[in-house]
N, C-alpha and C positions, 0 to 999 in steps of 0.2 A: 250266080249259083242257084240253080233249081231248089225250091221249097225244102224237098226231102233230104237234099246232099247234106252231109256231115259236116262238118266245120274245121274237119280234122283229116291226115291222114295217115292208114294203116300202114306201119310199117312192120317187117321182119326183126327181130334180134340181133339179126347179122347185119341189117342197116341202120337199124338203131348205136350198134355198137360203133361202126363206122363214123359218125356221127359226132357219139359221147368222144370219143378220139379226134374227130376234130375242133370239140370244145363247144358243144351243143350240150347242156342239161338236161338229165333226166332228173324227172319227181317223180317220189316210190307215194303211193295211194294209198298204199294198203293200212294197218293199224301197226301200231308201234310193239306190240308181242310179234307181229308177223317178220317186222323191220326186223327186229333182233334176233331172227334167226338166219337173217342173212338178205343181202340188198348190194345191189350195183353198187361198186367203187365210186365212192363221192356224192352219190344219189341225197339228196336230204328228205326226209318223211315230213309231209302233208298231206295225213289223211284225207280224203277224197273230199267227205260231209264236211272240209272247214276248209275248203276253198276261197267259196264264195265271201268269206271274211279276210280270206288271205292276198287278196290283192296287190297292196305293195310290197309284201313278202314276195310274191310271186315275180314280180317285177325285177325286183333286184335281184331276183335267182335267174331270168330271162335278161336280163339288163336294159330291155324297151318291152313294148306291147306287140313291136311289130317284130321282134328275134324267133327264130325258133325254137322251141321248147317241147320235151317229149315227156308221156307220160308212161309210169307202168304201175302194175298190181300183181295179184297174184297170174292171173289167168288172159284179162284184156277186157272185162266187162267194167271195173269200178275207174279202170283209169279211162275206158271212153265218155262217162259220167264226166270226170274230172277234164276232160280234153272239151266238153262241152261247157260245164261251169267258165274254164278260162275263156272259152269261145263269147261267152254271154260277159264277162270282163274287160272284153277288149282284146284280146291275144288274138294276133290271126294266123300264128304260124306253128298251128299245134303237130303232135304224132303221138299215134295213138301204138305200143308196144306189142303187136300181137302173141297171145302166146303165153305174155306178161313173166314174171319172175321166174316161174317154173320152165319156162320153156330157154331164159335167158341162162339158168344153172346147166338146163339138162344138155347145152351148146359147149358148155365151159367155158363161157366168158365172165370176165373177173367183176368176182362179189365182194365183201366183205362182211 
């Protein structure tokens, strides 16, 4: 992997969705006021900034290091933060949500 490459890959809402239906987890970044106004079906909230502590939390939501695991946020900037933090934990099989939450509602695919 080239210096610069990301650790991660961008995906779409609609592949992201594909995905979480076929039993791939997403983690919402964002802050917990934002969560509670609504977040992907199932998604669990782990702020972005407390990743890096979240480790085996993270794990058990991915079930190895090496499963793939997606992130999202509001927009797609704090979950590539978070897609890099797990990158620097050990996860090598990230996705990063483009688009992020607003773009996942403005699809109609299911929130809660």
């Amino acid at each position: 992997m080239p210096d610069n490459a990301e650790p991660f890959q961008r995906i779409s809402v609609e592949d992201a969705d594909a995905k979480r239906q076929a039993g791939v987890p997403i983690v919402d970044t964002r802050e917990l006021d934002e969560y509670q106004d609504g977040h992907v079906v199932d998604a669990p909230l782990m702020p972005y900034m407390s990743l890096m502590t979240r480790g085996e939390e993270l794990e058990q939501i991915a079930g190895a290091k090496d499963a793939p695991l997606m992130f999202i946020c509001a927009k797609g900037q704090r979950s590539a933060v978070a897609c890099e933090f797990a990158a620097a934990l050990g996860f090598t099989e990230l996705y990063n949500i483009e688009g992020g939450t607003e773009a996942w509602i403005a699809a109609g695919l299911p929130t809660e």
